[in-house]
SEDO-659166 format. One line per 4 residues: their letters; for each residue x, y, z of C-alpha. Coordinates in Angstrom, 2 decimals, always signed. Example, Ala and Ser with C-alpha at 12.3 -4.5 7.8 and 13.67 -1.06 7.14 Angstrom:
<atoms>
AS) +12.30 -4.50 +7.80; +13.67 -1.06 +7.14
</atoms>
This chain:
<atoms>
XXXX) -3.90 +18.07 +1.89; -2.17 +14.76 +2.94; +1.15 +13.44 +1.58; +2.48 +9.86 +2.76
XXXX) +5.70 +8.50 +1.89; +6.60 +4.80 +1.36; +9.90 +3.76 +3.09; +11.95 +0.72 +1.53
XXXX) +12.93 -1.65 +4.18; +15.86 -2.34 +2.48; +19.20 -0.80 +2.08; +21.02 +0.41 +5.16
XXXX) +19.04 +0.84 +8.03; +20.73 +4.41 +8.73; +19.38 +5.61 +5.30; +15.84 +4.24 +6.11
XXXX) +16.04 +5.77 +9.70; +16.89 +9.10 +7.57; +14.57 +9.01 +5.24; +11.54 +8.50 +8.00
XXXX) +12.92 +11.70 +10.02; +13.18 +13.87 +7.22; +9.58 +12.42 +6.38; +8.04 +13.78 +9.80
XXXX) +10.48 +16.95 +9.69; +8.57 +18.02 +6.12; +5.15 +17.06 +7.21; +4.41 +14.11 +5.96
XXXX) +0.97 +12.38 +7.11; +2.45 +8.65 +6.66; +5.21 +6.79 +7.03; +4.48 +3.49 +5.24
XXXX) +6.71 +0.43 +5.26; +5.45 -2.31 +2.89; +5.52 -6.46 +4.16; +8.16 -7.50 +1.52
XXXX) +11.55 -10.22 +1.67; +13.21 -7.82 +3.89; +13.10 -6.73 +7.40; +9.74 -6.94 +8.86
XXXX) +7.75 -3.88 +8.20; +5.45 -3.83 +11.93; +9.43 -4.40 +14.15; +10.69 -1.49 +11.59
XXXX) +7.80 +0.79 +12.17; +8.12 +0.15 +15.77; +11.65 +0.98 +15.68; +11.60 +4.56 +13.93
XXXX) +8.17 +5.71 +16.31; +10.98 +7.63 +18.57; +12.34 +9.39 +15.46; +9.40 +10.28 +13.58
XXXX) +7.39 +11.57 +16.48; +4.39 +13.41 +14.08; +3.62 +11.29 +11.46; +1.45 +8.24 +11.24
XXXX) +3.26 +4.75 +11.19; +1.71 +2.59 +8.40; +1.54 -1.35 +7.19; +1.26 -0.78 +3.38
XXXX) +0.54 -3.87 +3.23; +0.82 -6.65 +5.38; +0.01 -9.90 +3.79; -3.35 -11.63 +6.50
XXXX) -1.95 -14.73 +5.44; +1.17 -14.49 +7.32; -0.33 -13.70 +11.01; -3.10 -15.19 +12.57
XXXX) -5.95 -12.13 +13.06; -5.03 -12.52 +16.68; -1.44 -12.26 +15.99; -2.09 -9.34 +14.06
XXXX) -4.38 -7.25 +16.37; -1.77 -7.85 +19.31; +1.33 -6.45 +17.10; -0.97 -3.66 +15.58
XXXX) -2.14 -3.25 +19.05; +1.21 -2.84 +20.66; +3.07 -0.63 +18.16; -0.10 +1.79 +18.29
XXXX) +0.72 +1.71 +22.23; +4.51 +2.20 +21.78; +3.73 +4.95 +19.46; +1.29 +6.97 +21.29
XXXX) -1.69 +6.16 +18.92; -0.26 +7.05 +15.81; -0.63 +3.17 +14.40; -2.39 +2.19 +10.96
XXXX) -3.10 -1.10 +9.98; -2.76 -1.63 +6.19; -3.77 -5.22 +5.05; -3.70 -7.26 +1.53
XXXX) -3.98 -11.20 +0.56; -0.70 -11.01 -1.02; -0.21 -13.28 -3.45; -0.31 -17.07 -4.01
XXXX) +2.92 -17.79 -4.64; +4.22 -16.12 -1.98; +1.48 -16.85 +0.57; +2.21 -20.51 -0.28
XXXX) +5.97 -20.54 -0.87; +7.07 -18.70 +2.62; +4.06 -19.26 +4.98; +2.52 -22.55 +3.62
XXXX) -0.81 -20.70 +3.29; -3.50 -21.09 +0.50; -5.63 -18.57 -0.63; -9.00 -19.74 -0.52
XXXX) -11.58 -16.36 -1.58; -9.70 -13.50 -1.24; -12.74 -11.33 -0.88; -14.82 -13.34 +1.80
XXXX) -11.64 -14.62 +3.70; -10.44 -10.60 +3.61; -13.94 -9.24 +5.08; -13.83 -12.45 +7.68
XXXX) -10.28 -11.42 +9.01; -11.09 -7.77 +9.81; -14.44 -8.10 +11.74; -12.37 -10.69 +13.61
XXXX) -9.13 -7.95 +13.95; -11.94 -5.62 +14.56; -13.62 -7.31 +17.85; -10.53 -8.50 +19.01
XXXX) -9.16 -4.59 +19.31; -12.46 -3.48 +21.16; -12.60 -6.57 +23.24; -15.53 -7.85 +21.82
XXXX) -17.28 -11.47 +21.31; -15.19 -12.65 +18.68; -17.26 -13.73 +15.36; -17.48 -17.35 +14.53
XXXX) -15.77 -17.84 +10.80; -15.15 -20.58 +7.77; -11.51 -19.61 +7.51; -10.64 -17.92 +10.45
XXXX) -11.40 -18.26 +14.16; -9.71 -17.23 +17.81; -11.06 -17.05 +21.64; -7.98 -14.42 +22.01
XXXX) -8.84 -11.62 +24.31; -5.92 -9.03 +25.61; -5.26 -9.44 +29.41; -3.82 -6.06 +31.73
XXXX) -3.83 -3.96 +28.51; -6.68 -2.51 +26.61; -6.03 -1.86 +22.90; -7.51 +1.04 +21.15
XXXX) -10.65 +0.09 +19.62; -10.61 +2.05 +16.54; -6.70 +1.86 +15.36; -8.03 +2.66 +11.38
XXXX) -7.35 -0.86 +9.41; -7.07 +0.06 +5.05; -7.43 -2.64 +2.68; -5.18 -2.97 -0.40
XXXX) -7.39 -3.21 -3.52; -6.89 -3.77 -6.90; -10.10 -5.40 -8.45; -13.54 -4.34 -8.44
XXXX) -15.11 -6.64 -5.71; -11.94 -5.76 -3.37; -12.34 -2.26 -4.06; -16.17 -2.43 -3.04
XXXX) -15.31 -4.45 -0.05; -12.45 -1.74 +1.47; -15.17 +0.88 +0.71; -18.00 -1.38 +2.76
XXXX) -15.07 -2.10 +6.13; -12.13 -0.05 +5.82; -11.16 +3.36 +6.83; -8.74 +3.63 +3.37
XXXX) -7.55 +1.96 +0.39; -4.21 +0.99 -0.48; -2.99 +1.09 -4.01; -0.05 -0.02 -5.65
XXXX) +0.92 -0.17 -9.21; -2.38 +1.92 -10.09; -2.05 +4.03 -13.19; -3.71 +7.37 -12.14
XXXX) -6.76 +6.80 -14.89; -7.48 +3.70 -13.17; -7.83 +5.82 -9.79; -10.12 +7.73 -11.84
XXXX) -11.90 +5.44 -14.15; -12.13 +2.65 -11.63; -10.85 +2.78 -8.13; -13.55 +5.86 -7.05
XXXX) -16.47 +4.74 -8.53; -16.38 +1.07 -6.60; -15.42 +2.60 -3.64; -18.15 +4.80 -4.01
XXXX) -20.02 +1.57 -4.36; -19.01 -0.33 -1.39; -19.46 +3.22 +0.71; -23.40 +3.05 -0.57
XXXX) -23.32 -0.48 +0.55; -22.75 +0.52 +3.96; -25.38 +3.36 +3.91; -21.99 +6.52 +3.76
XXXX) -20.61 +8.72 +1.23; -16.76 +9.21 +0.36; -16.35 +11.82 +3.08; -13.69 +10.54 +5.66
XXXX) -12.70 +7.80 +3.44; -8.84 +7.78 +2.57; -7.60 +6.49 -0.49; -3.69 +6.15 -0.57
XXXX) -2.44 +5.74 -4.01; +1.27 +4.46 -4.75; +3.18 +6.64 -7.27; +6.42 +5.74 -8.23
XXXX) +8.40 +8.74 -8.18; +11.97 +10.16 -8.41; +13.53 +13.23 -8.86; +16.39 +12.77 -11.26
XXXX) +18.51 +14.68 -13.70; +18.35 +12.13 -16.35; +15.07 +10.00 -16.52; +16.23 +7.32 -18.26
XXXX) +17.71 +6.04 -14.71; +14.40 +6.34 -13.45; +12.74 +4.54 -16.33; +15.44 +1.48 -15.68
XXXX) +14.70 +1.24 -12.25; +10.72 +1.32 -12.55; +10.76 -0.92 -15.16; +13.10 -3.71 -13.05
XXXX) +10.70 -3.21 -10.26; +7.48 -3.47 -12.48; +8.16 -6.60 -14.33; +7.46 -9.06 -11.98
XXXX) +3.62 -7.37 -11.34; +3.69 -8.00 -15.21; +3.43 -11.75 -14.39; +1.50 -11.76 -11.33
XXXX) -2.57 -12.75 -12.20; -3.92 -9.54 -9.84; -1.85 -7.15 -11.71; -2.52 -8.49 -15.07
XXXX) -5.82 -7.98 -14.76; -6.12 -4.96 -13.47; -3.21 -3.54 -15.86; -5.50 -5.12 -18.57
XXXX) -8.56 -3.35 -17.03; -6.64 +0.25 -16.78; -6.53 -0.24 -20.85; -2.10 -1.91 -20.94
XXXX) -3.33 -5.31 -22.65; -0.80 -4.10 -25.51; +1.61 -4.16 -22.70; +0.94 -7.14 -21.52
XXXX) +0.39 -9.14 -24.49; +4.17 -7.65 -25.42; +5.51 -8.70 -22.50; +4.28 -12.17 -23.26
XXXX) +5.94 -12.21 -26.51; +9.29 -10.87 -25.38; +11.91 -13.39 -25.36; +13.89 -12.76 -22.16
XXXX) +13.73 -10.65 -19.12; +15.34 -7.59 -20.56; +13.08 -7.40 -23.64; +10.06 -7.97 -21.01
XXXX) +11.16 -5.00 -19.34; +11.19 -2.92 -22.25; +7.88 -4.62 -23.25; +6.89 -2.40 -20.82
XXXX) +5.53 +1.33 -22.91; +6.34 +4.74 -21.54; +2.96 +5.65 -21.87; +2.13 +3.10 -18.47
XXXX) +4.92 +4.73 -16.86; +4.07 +8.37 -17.65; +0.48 +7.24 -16.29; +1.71 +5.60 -13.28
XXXX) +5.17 +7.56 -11.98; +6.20 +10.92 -11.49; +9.47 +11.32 -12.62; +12.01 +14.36 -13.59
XXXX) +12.55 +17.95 -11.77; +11.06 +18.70 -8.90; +7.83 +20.42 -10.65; +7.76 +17.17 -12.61
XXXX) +7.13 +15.12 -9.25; +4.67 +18.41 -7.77; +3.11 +18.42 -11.52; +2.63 +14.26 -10.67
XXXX) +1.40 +14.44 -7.21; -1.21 +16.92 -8.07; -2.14 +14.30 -11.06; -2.94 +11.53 -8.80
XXXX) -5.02 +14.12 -6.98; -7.13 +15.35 -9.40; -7.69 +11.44 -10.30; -8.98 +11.15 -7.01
XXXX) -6.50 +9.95 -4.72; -6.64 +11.67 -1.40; -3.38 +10.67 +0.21; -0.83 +10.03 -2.20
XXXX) +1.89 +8.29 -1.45; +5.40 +8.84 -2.85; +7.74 +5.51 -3.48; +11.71 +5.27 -4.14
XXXX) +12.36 +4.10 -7.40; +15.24 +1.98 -7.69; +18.92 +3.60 -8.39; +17.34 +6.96 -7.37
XXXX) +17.84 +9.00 -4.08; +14.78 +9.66 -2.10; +15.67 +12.50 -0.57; +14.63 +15.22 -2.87
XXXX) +12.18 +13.21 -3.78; +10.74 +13.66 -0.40; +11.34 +17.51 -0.73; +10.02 +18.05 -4.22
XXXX) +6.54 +16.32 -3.37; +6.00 +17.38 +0.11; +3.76 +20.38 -0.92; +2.76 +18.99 -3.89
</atoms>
């Protein structure tokens, strides 16, 4: 059974280095580093390939509105060189604000612009004829290096259509912010969908699931720290909606109500975070893992929750 680990890019870069050895040292199949304000998550990967020698280095995600697809298929290319073919390419649409308040970018169709950029990542990385595009375009083609063809590319998906679609091109799906009954309710059933499209079954197909997790003498720390990190998904549109369609429109409409950040936060019902995190001794993280499992989720993926240390953490769920 696979295990993959999410590694904040923030912090002290010692700690992160730490955290990614003692990642490979337990067996870990992933180390993921997510696109966010901080360092850059492909120049971080590519820095800790000498110290985790085992384990897979991951985008989990990397926004396709921030790098060209040739742009992206040469640095995907080149840390999957660098780290002796142990690259995965984890891509989302990120989010309109963002996309358009630090790159300039709009998102036109998420869903058709998303399929568009990976058969044109795809070609470039097996030196094919690039595909002609509405959105996206390039007559790239690598010169004195040959990338490996089939470095595996997962989608992040939240809604039904971008579910299907990761099922239909992608080696894995992403998750983040899932509640484990919307693994099970939702998230298998369209990939299952998209896989059909494409004429396969689930078999091979990975899907990496996000669970907040921490172990912690006193949860109440942990609840704090989720519940600062959740609340602005609370007000993006994509989360909304799927928190709405995981059955949290109490939650939702509550944190509409609440007057303030801090009551928005606690707008926020234990029930979603029981669902979502895994939280409390070690056999409480194991007992959490296994959860996300049994939903479905073949690769779960442990993340630090804020004010928390990761390092038992990392211990606790490794053979979970």
């Amino acid at each position: 059974m696979k295990t993959s680990v999410l590694i904040p890019t923030t912090g002290d870069i010692a700690t992160v280095r730490e955290h990614a050895e003692l990642a490979d040292q337990l067996g870990y199949d992933s180390v993921n580093c997510s696109h966010i304000a901080a360092r850059d998550s492909f120049t971080t990967l590519a820095g800790l390939a000498h110290l985790a020698p085992s384990v897979t280095l991951a985008t989990a995600v990397a926004p396709i509105y921030h790098r060209s697809p040739a742009s992206m298929a040469q640095t995907a290319a080149t840390i999957d060189d660098l780290s002796g073919g142990r690259f995965r390419l984890g891509l989302g649409t990120g989010h309109r604000a963002t996309m358009g308040g630090w790159h300039g970018q709009d998102i036109g169709n998420p869903v058709a612009e998303m399929r568009e950029y990976v058969a044109l990542v795809r070609a470039l990385l097996a030196g094919g004829e690039p595909p002609a595009g509405a959105r996206w375009n390039s007559s790239f083609a690598f010169n004195g290096f040959q990338a490996r063809a089939d470095i595996p590319i997962y989608l992040a998906g939240l809604s039904p259509a971008m579910l299907r679609l990761a099922g239909e091109i992608a080696d894995g799906v992403v998750l983040w912010a899932c509640p484990a009954s919307y693994v099970e309710d939702v998230v298998v059933r369209e990939i299952a969908a998209g896989r059909a499209r494409a004429g396969r079954d689930l078999a091979g197909f990975d899907i990496c699931a996000a669970i907040p997790s921490a172990v912690v003498e006193d949860p109440a720390v942990a609840h704090d720290g989720i519940r600062t990190e959740l609340h602005r998904y609370f007000g993006l549109p994509f989360y909304r909606a799927m928190f709405a369609q995981a059955g949290y429109e109490g939650d939702i409409a509550a944190y509409d109500a609440a007057a303030g950040v801090s009551a928005q936060r606690d707008a926020i019902s234990d029930a979603f975070i029981a669902d979502l995190c895994a939280i409390g001794k070690p056999e409480d993280v194991a007992a959490g893992v296994a959860r996300y499992r049994a939903a479905g989720a073949t690769n779960p993926m442990i993340t630090n929750i804020a004010g928390t240390d990761l390092r038992p953490t990392l211990h606790a769920a490794a053979d979970a």
